[in-house]
VEXDREN-2710 file (C-alpha; in Angstrom, 1 decimal):
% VEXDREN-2710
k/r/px/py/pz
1/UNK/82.0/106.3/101.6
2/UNK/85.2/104.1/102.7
3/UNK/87.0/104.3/105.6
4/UNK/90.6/104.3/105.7
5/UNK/93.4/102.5/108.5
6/UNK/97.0/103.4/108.0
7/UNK/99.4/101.1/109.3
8/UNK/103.4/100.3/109.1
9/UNK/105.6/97.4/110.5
10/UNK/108.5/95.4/109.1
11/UNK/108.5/91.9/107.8
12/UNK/111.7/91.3/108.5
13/UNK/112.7/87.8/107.5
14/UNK/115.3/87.0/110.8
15/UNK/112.1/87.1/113.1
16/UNK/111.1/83.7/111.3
17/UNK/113.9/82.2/113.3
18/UNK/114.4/81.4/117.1
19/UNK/115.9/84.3/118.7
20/UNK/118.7/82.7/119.4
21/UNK/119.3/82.9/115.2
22/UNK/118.9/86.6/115.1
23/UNK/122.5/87.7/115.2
24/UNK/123.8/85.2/112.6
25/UNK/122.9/87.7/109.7
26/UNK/125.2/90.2/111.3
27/UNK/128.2/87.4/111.7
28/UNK/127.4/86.2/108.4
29/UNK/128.0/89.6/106.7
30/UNK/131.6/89.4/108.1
31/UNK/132.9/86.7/106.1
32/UNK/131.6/88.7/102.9
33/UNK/134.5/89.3/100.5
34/UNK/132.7/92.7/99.6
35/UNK/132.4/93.9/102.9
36/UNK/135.0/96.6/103.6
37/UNK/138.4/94.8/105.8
38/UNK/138.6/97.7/107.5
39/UNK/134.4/97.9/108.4
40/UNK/135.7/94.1/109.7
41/UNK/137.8/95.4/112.3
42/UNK/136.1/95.4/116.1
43/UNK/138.0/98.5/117.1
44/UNK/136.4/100.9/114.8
45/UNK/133.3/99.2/116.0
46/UNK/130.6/101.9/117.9
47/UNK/130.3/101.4/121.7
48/UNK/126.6/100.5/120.8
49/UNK/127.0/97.8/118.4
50/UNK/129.4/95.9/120.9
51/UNK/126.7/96.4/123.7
52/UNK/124.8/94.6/121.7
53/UNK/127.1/91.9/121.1
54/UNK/127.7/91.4/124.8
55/UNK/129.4/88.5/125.8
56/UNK/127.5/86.0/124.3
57/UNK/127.3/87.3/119.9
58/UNK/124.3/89.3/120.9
59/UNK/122.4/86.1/122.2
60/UNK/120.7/87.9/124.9
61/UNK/120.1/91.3/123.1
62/UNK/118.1/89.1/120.5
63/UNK/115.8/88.1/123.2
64/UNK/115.3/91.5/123.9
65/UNK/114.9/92.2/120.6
66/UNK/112.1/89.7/119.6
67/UNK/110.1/90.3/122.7
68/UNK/110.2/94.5/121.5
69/UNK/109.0/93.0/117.8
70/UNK/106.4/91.5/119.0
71/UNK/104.7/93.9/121.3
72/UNK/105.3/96.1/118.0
73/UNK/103.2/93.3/115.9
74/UNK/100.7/93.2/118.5
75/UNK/100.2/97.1/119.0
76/UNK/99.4/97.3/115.2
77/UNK/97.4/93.8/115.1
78/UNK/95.2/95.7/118.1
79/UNK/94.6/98.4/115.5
80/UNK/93.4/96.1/112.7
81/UNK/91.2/94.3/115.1
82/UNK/89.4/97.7/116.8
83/UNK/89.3/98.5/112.7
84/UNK/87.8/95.3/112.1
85/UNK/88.3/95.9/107.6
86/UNK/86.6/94.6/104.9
87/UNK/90.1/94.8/103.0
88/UNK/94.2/94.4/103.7
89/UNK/96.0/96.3/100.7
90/UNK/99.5/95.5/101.9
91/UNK/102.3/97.5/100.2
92/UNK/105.3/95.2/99.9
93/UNK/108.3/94.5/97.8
94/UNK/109.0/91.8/95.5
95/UNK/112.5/90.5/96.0
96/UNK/113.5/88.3/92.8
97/UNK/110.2/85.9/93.9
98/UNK/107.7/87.0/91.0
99/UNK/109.8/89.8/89.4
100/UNK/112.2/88.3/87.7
101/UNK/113.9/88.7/84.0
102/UNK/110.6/87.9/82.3
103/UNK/108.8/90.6/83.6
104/UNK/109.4/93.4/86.3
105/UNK/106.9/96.2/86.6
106/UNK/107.1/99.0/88.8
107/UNK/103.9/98.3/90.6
108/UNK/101.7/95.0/90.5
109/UNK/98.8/93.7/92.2
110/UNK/97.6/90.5/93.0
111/UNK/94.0/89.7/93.0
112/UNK/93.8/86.1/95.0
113/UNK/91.3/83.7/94.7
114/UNK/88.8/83.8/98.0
115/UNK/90.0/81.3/99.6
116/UNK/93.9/79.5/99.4
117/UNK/96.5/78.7/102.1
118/UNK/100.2/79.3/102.5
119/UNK/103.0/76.4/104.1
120/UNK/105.6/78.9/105.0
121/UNK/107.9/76.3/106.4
122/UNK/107.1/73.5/103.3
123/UNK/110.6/72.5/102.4
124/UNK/110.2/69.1/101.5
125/UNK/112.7/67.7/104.2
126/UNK/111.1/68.2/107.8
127/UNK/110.0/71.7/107.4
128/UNK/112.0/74.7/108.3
129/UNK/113.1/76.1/111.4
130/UNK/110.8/78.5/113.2
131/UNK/109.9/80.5/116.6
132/UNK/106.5/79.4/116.5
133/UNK/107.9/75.4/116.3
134/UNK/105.3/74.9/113.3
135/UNK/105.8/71.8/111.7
136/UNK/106.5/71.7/107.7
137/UNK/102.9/70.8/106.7
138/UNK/101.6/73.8/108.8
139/UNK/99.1/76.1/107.0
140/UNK/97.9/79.2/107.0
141/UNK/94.4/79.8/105.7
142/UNK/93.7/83.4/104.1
143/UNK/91.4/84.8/102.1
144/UNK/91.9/87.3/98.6
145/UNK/89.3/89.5/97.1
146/UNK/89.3/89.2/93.4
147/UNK/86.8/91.6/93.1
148/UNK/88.6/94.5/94.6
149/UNK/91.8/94.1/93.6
150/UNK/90.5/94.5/89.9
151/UNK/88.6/97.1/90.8
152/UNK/91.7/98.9/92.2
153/UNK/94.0/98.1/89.2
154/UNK/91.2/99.4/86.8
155/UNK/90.8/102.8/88.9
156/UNK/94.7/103.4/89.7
157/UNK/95.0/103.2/85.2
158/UNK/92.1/105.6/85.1
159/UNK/93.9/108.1/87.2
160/UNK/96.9/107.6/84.7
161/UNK/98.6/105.1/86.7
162/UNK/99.7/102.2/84.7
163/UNK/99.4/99.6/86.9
164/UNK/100.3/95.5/86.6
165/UNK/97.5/93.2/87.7
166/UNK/98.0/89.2/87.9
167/UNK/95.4/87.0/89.6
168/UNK/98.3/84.3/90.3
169/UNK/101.7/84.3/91.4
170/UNK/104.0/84.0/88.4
171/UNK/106.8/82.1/89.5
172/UNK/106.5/80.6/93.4
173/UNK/104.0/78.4/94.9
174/UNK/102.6/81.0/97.9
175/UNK/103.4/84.8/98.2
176/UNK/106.7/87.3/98.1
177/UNK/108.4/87.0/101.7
178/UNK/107.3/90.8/102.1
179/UNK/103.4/89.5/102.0
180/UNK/104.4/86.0/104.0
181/UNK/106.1/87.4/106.7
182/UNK/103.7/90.9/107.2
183/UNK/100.8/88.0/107.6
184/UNK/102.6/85.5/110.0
185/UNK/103.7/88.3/112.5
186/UNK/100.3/90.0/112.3
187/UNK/99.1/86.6/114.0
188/UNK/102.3/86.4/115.9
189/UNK/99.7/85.2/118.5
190/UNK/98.0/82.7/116.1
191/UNK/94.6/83.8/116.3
192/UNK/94.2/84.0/112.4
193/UNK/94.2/86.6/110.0
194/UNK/90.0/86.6/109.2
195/UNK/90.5/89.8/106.3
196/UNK/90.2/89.3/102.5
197/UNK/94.0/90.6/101.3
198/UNK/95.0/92.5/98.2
199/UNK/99.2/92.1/97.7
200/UNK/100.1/95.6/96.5
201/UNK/103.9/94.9/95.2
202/UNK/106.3/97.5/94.7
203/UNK/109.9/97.3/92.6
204/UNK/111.8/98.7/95.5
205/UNK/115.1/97.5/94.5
206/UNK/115.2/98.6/90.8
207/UNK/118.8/98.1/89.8
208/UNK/119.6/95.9/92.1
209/UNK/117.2/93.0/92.0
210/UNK/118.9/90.6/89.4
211/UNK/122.0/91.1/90.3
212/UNK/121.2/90.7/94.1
213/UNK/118.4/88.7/93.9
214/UNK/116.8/90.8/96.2
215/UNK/119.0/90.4/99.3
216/UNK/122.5/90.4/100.8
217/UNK/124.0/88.0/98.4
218/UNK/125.4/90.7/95.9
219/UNK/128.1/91.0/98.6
220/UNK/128.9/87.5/98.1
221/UNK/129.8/87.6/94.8
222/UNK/131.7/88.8/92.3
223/UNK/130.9/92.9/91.3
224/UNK/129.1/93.7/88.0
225/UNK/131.9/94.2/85.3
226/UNK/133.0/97.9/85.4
227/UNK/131.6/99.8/82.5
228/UNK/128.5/97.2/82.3
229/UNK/125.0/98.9/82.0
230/UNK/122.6/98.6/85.1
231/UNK/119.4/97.2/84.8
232/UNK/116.1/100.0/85.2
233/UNK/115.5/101.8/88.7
234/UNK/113.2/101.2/90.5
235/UNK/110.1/104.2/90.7
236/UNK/111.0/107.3/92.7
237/UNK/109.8/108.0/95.8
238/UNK/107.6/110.8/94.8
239/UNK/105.5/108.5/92.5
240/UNK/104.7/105.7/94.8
241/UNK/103.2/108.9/97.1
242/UNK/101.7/109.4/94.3
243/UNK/100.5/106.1/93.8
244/UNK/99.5/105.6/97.6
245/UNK/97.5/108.4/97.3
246/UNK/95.7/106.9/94.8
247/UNK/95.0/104.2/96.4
248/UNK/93.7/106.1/99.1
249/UNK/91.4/108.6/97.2
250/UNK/90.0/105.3/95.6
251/UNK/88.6/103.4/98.3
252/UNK/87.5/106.5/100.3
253/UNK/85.6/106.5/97.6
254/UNK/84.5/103.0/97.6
255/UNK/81.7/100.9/99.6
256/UNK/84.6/99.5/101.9
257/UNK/86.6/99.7/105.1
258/UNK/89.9/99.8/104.3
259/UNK/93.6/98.8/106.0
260/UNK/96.8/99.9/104.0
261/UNK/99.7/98.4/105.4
262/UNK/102.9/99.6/104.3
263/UNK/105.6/96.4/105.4
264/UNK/109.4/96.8/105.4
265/UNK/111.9/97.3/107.7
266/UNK/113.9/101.3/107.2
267/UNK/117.4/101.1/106.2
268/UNK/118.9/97.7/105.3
269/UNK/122.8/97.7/106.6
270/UNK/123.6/95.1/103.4
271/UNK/122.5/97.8/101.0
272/UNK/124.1/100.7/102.2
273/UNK/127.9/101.9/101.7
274/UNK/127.4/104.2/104.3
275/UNK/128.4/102.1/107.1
276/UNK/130.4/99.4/105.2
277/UNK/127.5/97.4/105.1
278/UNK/127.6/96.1/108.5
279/UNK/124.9/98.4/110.3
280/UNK/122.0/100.4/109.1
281/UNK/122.6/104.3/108.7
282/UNK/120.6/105.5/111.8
283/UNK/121.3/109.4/110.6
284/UNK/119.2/108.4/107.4
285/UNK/116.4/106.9/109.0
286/UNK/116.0/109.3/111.8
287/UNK/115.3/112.3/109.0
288/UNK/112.8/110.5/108.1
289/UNK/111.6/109.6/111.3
290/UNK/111.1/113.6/112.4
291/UNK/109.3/113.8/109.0
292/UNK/107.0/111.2/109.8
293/UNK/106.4/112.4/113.3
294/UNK/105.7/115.9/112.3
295/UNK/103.4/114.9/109.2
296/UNK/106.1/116.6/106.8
297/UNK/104.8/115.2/104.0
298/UNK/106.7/117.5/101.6
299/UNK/110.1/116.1/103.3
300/UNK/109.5/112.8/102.1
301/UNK/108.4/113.7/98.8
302/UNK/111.6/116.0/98.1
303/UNK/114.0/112.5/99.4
304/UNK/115.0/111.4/96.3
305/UNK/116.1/107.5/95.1
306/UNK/119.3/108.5/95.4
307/UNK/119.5/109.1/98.7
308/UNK/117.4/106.5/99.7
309/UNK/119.1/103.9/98.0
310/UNK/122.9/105.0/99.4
311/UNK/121.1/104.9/103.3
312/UNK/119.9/101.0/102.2
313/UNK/116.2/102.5/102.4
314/UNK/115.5/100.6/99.2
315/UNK/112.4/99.0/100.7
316/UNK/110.7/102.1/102.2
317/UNK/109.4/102.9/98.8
318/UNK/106.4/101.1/100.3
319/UNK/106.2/103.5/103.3
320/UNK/106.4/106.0/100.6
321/UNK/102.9/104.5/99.3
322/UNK/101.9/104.9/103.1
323/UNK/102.8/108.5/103.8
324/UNK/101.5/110.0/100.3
325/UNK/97.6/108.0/101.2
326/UNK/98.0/109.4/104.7
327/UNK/98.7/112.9/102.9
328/UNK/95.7/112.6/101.1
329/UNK/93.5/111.9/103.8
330/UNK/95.0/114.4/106.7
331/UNK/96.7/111.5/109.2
332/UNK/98.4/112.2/111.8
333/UNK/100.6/109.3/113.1
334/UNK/100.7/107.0/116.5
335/UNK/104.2/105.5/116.4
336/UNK/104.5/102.6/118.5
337/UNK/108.0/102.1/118.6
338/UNK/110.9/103.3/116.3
339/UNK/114.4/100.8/117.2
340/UNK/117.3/101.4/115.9
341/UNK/119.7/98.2/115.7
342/UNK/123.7/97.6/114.5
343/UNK/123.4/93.8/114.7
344/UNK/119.8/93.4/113.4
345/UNK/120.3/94.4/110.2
346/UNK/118.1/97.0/109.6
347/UNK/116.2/99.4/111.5
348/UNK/112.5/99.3/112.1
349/UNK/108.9/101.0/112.8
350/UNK/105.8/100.4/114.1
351/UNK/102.6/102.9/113.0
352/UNK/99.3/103.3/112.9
353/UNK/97.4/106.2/111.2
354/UNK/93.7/106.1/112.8
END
């Protein structure tokens, strides 16, 4: 029988960049034409948020900020090493990368090749800026399991799940940011990431994906024409529990040691309303925070897309997968750290189920 890890974290992109770069997202969403002019104005601003500004655009507070990441990356990196898997199914969305026009399925996953390597600062021109100072040509070697990730998609349709399998990306050279970013923080202290992986994507932003293209640049353009049909939603919450559960029922039952990861960061402020998009909605996420605490399982299966989606907690549809494969098998949670943010754009969690 299989034994199962349950873990959670973010992969939020700003933590690519030296901390000095973390605020920029938050000044950056003030010149969106789309962003409330009132939301603009520093005087309805909360004493917190301008704490966190400080003197200096929130300079020092995003040292603070990536120091508290990273001890988050490291408590749940500790957990995967005591662990020691034979498998990574990571749970994370696709933003506009490989679900595009052509195809967008609710869930997908990717069965790799054994062996292949990522450049996550290739760009052709010097390489990208980075807090690890990694030069363009910098790779990092992985491994996939082809094997299992068949395996999965051919048990997850057998339990009436009609899953999407691919065994190569579809449209970029590399994986989704979701999958990219989980990885490189997981080795924030570059001592490799040694386990097979099984990318486990998820169409958290349903509606909104074309027209956004999967981030904060619907705010930069012009709206959809009134009257103009939106494009599908994304699955509710209740059937990526379902789903997760699945997952979880399946490789209990399998010859392996498992780690599910669920990656995303908990409400994004650039999807929400509910705070003009400028700062996540902290009433939002800590409802589901006492859920999670207190294993209320049913709580998170009643939240429905709707709410989700006007708190900007689009992308916890894969800590929805999480939670119902924790359901299934009892867990009870250790949470590491929970910080709430108004200039880091979205609030985060760090989790692991043992």
């Amino acid at each position: 029988m299989g034994e199962i890890l349950g873990l959670g974290c973010t992969h939020y992109p700003g933590l690519l960049l030296p901390d000095e770069k973390l605020p920029g997202g938050f000044h950056h969403l003030l010149t969106a034409p789309n962003v409330p002019v009132e939301y603009k104005d520093r005087a309805r601003w909360p004493d917190s948020l301008l704490s966190e500004l400080g003197n200096d655009a929130g300079v020092a507070s995003a040292r603070r900020y990536g120091a508290r990441m990273a001890d988050g990356f490291r408590a749940v990196r500790r957990s995967l090493d005591q662990f020691n898997p034979d498998i990574v199914v990571l749970w994370g969305d696709d933003q506009y990368e490989n679900f595009r026009e052509d195809i967008i399925p609710a869930f997908c996953v990717l069965g790799l090749d054994d062996d292949f390597g990522i450049e996550p600062w290739h760009n052709g021109n010097g390489g990208k800026p980075n807090r690890w100072n990694e030069s363009g040509d910098w790779t990092m070697r992985l491994r996939g399991h082809r094997a299992a990730a068949n395996f999965l998609a051919r048990a997850m349709i057998d339990r009436g799940i009609d899953m999407a399998y691919a065994y190569k990306p579809l449209h970029i050279d590399g994986l989704a940011h979701a999958f990219t970013n989980t990885l490189l923080y997981l080795d924030w202290d570059r001592r490799g990431f040694p386990w097979p992986i099984i990318p486990f994507a998820i169409n958290c932003y349903g509606s909104n994906l074309i027209h956004a293209k999967g981030g904060m640049a619907a705010l930069f353009k012009p709206p959809a024409p009134e009257g103009a049909p939106l494009d599908p939603p994304a699955p509710q919450p209740w059937r990526c529990m379902e789903a997760g559960k699945a997952v979880a029922e399946i490789f209990a039952d399998s010859p392996w040691r498992v780690a599910v990861i669920a990656s995303s960061s908990w409400s994004h402020c650039f999807l929400s309303p509910t705070n003009g998009y400028l700062w996540p909605d902290h009433v939002a996420d800590r409802e589901m925070l006492e859920a999670l605490e207190q294993s209320d399982f049913t709580f998170w299966r009643k939240r429905s897309r709707d709410r989700m989606e006007q708190a900007g907690q689009h992308e916890m549809l894969n800590w929805m997968a999480l939670v119902g494969a924790m359901e299934a098998l009892g867990k009870k949670p250790t949470i590491h750290d929970y910080v709430e943010t108004h200039v880091f754009m979205s609030d985060k969690c760090f989790v692991t189920y043992q």
